[in-house]
DRENLO-426204 format. One record per residue (C-alpha): residue number from 1; x, y, z. Coordinates in nm, 4 decimals. Layout:
REM DRENLO-426204
(rec NUM,(X,Y,Z))
...
This chain:
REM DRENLO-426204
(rec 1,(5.2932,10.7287,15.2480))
(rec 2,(5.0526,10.4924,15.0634))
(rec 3,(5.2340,10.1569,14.9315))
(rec 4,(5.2602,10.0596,14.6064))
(rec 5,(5.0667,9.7650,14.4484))
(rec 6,(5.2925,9.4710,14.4711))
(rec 7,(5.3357,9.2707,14.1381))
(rec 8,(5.4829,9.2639,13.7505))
(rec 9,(5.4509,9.5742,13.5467))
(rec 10,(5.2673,9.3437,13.2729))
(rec 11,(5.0785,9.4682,12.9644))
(rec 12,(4.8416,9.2933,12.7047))
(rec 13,(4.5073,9.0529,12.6635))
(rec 14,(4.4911,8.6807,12.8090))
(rec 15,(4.1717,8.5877,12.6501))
(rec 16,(3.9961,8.3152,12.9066))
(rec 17,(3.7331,8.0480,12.7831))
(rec 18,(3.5265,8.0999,13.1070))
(rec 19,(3.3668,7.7766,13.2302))
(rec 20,(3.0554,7.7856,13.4022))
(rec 21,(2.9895,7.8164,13.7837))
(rec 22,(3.2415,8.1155,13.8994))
(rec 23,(3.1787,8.4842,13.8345))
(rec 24,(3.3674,8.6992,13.5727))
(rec 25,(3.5595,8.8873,13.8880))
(rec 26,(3.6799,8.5487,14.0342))
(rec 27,(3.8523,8.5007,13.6607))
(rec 28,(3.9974,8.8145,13.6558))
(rec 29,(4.1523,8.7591,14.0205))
(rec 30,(4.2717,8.4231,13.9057))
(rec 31,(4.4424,8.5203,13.6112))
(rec 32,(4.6067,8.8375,13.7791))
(rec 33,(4.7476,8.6217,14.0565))
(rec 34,(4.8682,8.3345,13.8169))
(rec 35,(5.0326,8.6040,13.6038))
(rec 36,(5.1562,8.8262,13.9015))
(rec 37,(4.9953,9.1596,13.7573))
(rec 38,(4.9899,9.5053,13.9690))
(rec 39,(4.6690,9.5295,13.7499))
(rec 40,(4.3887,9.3690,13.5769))
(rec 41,(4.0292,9.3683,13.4458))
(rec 42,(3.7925,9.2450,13.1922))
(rec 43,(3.5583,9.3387,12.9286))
(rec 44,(3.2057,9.2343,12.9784))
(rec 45,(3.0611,9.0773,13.2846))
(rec 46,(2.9607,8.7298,13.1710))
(rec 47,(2.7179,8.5624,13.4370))
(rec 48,(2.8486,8.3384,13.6690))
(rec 49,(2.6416,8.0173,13.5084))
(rec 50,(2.7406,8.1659,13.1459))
(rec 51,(3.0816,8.0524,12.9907))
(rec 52,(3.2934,8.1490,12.7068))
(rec 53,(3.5199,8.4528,12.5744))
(rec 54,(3.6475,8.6584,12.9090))
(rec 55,(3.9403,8.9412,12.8083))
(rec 56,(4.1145,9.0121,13.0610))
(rec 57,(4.2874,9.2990,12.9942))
(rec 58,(4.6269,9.3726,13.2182))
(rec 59,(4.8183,9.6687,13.2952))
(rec 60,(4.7779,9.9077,13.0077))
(rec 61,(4.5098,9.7117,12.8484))
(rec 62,(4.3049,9.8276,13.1075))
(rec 63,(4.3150,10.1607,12.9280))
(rec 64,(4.1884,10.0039,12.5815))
(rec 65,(3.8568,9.8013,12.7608))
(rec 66,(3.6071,10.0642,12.6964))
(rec 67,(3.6832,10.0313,12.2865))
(rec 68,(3.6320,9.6327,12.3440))
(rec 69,(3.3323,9.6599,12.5582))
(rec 70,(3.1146,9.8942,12.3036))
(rec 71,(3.2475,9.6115,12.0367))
(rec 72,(2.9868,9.3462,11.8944))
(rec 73,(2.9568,9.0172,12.0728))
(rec 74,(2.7706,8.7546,11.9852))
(rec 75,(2.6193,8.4445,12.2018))
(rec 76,(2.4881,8.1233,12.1802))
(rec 77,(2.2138,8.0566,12.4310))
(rec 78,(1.9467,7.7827,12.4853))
(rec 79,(1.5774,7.8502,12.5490))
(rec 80,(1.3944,7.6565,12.7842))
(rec 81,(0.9795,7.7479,12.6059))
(rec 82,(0.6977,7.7204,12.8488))
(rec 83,(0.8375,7.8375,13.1723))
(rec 84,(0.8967,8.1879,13.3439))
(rec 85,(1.1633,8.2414,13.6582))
(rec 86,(1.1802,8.5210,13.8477))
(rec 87,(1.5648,8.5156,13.7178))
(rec 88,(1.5000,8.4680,13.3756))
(rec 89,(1.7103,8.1860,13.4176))
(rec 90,(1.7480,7.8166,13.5081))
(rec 91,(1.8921,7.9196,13.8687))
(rec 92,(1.5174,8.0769,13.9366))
(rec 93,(1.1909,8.0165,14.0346))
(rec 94,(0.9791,7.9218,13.8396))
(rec 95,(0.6815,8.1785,13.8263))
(rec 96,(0.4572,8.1361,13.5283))
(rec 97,(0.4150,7.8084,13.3072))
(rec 98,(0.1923,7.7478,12.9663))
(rec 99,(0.1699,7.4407,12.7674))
(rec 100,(0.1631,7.6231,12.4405))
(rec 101,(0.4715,7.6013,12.2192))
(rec 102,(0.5318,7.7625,11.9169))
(rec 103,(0.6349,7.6453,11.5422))
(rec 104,(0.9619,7.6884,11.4070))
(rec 105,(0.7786,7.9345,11.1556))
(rec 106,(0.6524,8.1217,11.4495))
(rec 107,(0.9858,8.1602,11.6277))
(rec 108,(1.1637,8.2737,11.3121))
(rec 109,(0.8929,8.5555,11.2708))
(rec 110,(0.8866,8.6852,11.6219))
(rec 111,(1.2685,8.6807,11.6229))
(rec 112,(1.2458,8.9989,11.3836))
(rec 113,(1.1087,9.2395,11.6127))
(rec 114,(1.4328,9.2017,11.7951))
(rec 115,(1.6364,9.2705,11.5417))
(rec 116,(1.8113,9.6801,11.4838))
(rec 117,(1.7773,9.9362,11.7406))
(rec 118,(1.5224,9.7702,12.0381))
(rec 119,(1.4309,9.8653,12.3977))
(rec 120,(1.5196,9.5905,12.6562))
(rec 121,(1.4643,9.6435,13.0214))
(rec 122,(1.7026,9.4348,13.1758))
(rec 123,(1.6587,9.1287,13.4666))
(rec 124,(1.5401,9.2602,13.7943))
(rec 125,(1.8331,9.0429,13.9081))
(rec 126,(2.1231,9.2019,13.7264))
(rec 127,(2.4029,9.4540,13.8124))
(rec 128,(2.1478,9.7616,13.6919))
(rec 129,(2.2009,10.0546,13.9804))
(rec 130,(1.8969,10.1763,14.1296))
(rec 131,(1.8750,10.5317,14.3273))
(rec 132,(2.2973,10.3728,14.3766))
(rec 133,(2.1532,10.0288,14.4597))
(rec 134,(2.2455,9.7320,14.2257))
(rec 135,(1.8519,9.5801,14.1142))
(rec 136,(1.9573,9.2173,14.2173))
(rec 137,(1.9697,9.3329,14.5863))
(rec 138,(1.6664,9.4906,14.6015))
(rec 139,(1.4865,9.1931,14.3979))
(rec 140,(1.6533,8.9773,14.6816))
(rec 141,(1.4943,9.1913,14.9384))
(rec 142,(1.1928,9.1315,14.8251))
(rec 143,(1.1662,9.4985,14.6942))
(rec 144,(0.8942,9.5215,14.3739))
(rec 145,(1.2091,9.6439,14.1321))
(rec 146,(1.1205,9.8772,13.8356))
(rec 147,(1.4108,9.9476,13.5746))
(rec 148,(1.3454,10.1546,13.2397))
(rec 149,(1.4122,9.9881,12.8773))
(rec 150,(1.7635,10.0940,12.7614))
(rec 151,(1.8137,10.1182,12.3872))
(rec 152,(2.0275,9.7858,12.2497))
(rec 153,(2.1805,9.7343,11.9293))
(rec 154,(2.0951,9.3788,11.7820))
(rec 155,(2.2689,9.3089,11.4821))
(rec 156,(2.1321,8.9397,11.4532))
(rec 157,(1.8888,8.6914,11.5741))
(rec 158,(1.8398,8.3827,11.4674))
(rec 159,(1.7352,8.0552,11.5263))
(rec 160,(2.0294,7.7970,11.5025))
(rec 161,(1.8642,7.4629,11.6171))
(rec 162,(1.5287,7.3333,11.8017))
(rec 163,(1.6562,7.0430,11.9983))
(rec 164,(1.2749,6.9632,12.0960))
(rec 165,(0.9391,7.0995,12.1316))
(rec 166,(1.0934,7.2590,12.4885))
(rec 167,(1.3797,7.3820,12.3924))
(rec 168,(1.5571,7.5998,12.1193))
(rec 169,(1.8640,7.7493,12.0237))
(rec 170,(1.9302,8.0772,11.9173))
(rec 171,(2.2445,8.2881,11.7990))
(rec 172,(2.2481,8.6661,11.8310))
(rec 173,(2.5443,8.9527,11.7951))
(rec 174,(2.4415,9.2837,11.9831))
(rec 175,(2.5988,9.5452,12.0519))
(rec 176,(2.7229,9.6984,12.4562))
(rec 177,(2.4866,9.6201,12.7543))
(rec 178,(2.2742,9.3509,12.6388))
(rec 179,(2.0991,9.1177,12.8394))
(rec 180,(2.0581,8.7724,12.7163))
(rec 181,(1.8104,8.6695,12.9769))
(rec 182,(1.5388,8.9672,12.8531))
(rec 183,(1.5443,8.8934,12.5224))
(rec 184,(1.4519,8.4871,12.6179))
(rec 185,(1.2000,8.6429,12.8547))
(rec 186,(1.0509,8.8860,12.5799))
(rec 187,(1.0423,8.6059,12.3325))
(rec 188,(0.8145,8.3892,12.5505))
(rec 189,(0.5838,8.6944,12.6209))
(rec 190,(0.5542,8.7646,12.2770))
(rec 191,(0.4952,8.3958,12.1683))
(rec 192,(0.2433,8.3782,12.4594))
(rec 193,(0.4596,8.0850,12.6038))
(rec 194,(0.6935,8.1868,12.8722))
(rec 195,(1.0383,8.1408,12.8274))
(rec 196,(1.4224,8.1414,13.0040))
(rec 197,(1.7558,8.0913,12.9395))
(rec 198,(1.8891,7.7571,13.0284))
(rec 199,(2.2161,7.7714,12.9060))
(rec 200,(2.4572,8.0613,12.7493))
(rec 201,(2.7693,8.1220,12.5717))
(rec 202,(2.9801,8.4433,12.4775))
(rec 203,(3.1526,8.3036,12.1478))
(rec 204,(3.3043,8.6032,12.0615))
(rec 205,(3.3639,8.9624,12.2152))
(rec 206,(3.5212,9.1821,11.9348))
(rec 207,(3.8330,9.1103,11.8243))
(rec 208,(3.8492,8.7905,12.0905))
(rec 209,(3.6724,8.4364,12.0418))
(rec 210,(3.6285,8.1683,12.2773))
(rec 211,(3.8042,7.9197,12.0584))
(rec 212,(4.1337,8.1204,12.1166))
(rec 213,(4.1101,8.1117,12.5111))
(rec 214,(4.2649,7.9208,12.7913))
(rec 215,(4.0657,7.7055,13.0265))
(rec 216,(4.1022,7.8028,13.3893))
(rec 217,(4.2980,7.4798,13.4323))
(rec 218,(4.5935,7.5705,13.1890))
(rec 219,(4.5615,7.9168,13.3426))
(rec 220,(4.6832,7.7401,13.7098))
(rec 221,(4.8614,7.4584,13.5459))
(rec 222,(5.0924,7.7425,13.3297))
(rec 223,(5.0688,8.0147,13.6544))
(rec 224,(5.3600,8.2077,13.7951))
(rec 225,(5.5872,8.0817,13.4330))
(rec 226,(5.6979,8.2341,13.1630))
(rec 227,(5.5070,7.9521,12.9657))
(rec 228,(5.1388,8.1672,13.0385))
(rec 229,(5.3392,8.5208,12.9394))
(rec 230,(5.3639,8.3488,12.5520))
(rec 231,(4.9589,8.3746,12.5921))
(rec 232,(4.9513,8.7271,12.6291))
(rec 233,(4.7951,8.9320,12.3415))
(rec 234,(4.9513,9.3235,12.2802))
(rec 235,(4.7823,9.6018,12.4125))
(rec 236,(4.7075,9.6797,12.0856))
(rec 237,(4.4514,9.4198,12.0389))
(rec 238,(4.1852,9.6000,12.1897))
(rec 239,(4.2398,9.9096,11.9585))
(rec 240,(4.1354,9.7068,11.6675))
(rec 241,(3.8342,9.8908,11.5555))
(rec 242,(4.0555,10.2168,11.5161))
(rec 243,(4.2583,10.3446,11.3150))
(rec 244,(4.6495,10.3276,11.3309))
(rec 245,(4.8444,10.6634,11.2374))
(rec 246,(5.2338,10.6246,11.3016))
(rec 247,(5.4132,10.9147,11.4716))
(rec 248,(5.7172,11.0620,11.4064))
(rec 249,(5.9994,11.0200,11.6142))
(rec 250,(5.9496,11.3947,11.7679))
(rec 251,(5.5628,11.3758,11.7431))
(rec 252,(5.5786,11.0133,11.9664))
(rec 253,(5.7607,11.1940,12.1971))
(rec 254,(5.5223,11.5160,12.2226))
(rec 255,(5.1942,11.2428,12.2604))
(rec 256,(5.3857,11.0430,12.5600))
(rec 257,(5.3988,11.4288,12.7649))
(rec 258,(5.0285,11.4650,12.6453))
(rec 259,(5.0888,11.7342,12.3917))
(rec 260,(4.9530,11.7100,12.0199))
(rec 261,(5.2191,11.5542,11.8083))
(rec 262,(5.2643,11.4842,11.3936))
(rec 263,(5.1458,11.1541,11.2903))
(rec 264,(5.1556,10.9716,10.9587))
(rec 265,(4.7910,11.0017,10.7464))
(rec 266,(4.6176,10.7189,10.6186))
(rec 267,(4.2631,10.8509,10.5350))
(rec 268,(4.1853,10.9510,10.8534))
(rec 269,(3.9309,11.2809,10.8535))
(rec 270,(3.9324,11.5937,11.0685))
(rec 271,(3.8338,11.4468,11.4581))
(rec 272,(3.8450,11.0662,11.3979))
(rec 273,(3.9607,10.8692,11.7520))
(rec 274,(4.2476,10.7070,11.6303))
(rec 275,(4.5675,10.5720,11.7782))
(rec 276,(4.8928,10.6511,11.7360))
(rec 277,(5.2348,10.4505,11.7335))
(rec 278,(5.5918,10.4160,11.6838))
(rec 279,(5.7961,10.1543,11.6340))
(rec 280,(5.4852,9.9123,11.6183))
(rec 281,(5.3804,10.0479,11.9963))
(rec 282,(5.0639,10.2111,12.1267))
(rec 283,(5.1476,10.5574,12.2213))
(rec 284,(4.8482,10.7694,12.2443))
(rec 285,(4.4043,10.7378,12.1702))
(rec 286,(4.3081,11.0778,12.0669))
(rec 287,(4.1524,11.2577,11.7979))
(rec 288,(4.3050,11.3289,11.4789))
(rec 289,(4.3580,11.7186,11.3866))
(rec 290,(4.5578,11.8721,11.0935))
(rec 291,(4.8483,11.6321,11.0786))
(rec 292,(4.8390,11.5191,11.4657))
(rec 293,(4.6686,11.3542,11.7328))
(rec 294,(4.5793,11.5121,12.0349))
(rec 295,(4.5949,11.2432,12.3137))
(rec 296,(4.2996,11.1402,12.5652))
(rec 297,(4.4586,10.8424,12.6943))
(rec 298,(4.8915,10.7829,12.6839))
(rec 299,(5.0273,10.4618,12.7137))
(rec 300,(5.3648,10.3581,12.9026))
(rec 301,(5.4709,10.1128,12.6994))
């Protein structure tokens, strides 16, 4: 008989302010232990040099990441101009080097053809698979590593300081799976000057910002106490984007056994995902139909 995972049966959000030098899976570990969680995870890797906003969803906000992940973010990142790494940041060799630097004016301009709906191809050394092998491994091996664009959603660029002729700063909100460290490497291409990231924060992640999270050292100072449970955000949290339709007493009860059940109508239209709840609690994500929702993903709460 397989044993059960050991731990609390807790639910919600405990939104971390990741400092820089561990990786996003080391948080999540952290923050499970110190809260004594059977489960956890997080929405969007951050690297391990990056900091800011890490959600780390527990229990059944596991079930709600995927709605957080496809969510805006937005970052703050420095760009160090007139040098290439085979990273495309500061922890990489440096490959290519120009003593050109661009205007202010120039930057600006260039910045717009990263704006809307662009094609990125991500770092070689990032988490992309490969033929089911992750690209930094291969780049490690010395393999020559080819990975196609992907489409990205880029709702804003812009340039938010130029703290000298080497370096600027720039603020952009994208959409799911964007890679910070192409679009500093694609900027230097395209203003014929080579460029990296040198430093980067997430400041928000949907519905989660930075300013709101813990440092790793109140996470261990507060672990294994009720004090760090007062942190915890409801599972709800990460359902913010959609919409809430309260269920009847009955219809609550036909969602939790994964039937279609009667829920209270807002404006919701034939097939929306929406979420349903009673007494204040997630129940059910499903699509709306005729006066119910038809669950996709039931929540024990």
């Amino acid at each position: 008989m397989a044993r059960g995972r050991k731990g609390r049966d807790v639910s919600g959000w405990l939104i971390v302010d990741k400092p820089a030098g561990i990786t996003s899976t080391a948080v999540v570990n952290k923050v499970r232990w110190a809260l004594e969680a059977k489960k956890a995870g997080h929405a969007g890797t951050l690297d391990p040099d990056a900091t800011g906003v890490l959600a780390v969803a527990l229990g059944e906000a596991t079930k709600t990441v995927p709605y957080v992940t496809d969510a805006l973010k937005a970052y703050r990142f420095t760009v160090r101009l007139g040098q290439a790494t085979n990273t495309d940041d500061a922890e990489g060799e440096v490959i290519a080097k120009s003593t050109q630097r661009p205007t202010d004016d120039e930057i600006k301009t260039a910045l717009g053809g990263f704006v809307g709906e662009i094609m990125q191809i991500p770092p070689k050394f990032s988490a992309v698979k490969i033929n089911g092998e992750r690209a930094y491994k291969l780049a490690r091996d010395g393999e020559d590593v080819k990975i196609a664009p992907r489409p990205l959603w880029v709702e804003e660029l812009v340039l938010a300081d130029r703290l000298d002729a080497d370096q600027v700063v720039l603020e952009m909100t994208c959409g799911k799976g964007g890679y910070v460290r192409s679009v500093a490497r694609d900027l230097g291409t395209k203003l014929g000057c080579h460029g990296h990231v040198q430093a980067l924060r997430r400041i928000w992640s949907g519905p989660f910002l930075a300013t709101d999270g813990l440092t790793l050292d109140q996470v261990e100072e507060m672990a294994r106490t009720p004090a760090l449970d007062d942190y915890l955000r409801p599972v709800e949290d990460g359902l913010y984007d959609l919409q809430e339709l309260p269920a009847t007493a009955e219809g609550a009860a036909r969602i939790r056994n994964g039937n279609p059940g009667m829920v209270l109508v807002a404006n919701a239209e034939y097939g929306d995902e929406c979420w349903a709840s009673y007494e204040g609690r997630v129940v059910a994500v499903g699509q709306y139909k005729a006066g119910e929702l038809h669950p996709s993903r039931v929540f024990n709460l």
